[in-house]
N, C-alpha and C positions, 0 to 999 in steps of 0.2 A: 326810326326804331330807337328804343330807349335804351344808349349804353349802357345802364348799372344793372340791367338784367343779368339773367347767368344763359343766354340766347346759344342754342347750338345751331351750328348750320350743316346738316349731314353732307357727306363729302360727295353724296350723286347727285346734290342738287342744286351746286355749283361749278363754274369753268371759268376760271383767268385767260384774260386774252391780254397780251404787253404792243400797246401802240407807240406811233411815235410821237410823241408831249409837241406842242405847239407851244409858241412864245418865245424869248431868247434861251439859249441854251449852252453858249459860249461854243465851242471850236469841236462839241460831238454832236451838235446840231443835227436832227433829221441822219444819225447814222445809229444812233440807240434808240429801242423802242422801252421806255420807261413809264411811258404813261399805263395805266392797267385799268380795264374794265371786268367789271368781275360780274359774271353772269349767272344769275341767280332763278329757277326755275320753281317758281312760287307753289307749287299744287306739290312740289314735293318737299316740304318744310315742314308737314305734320302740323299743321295751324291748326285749331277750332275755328269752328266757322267764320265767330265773330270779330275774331284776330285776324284773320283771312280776307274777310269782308272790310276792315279799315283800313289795312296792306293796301289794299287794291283800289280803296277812295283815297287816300291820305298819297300815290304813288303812283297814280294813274297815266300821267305823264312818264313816267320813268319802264313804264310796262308794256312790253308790245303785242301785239295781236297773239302770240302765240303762251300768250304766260310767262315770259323771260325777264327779270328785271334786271334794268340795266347800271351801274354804278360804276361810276367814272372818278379813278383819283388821278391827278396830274401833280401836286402839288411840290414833291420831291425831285431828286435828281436820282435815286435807287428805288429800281424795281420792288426791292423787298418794305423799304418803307409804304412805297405807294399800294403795296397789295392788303400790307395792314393796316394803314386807312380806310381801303375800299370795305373791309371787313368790321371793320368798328363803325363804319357807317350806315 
């Protein structure tokens, strides 16, 4: 998706889910769940079709049988950083 847009993402047709981040994590390892997927329910975004239709070539992989796209930030050590990645991404 092109971040200089002015993209809204209505709030029913998303859901954060906080996992726990793989890789080293020092001494709260596998005890905070930081990692965030943020789950994106494409048919309810208000796309034109043909916005819609390149989502879903361009994202194919990241989209599952049900419409749901899936966007995974790990990159941080806070929840709220990693949710606003997943979101500008």
């Amino acid at each position: 998706m092109n971040t200089s847009s002015t993209s809204h993402i209505p709030s029913g047709a998303c859901e954060f889910q906080f996992i726990h981040s793989s890789g080293p994590g020092g001494q709260h390892v596998n005890k905070t769940s930081t990692a965030v997927e943020l789950l994106v329910t494409i048919e309810r975004l208000e796309l034109d079709a043909y916005t819609l239709r390149r989502l879903k070539q361009l994202q194919a992989n990241r989209i599952s049988k049900l419409g749901i796209l899936v966007v995974q930030a790990s990159n941080h050590r806070s929840q709220l950083k990693n949710r606003q990645q997943a979101l500008n991404r």
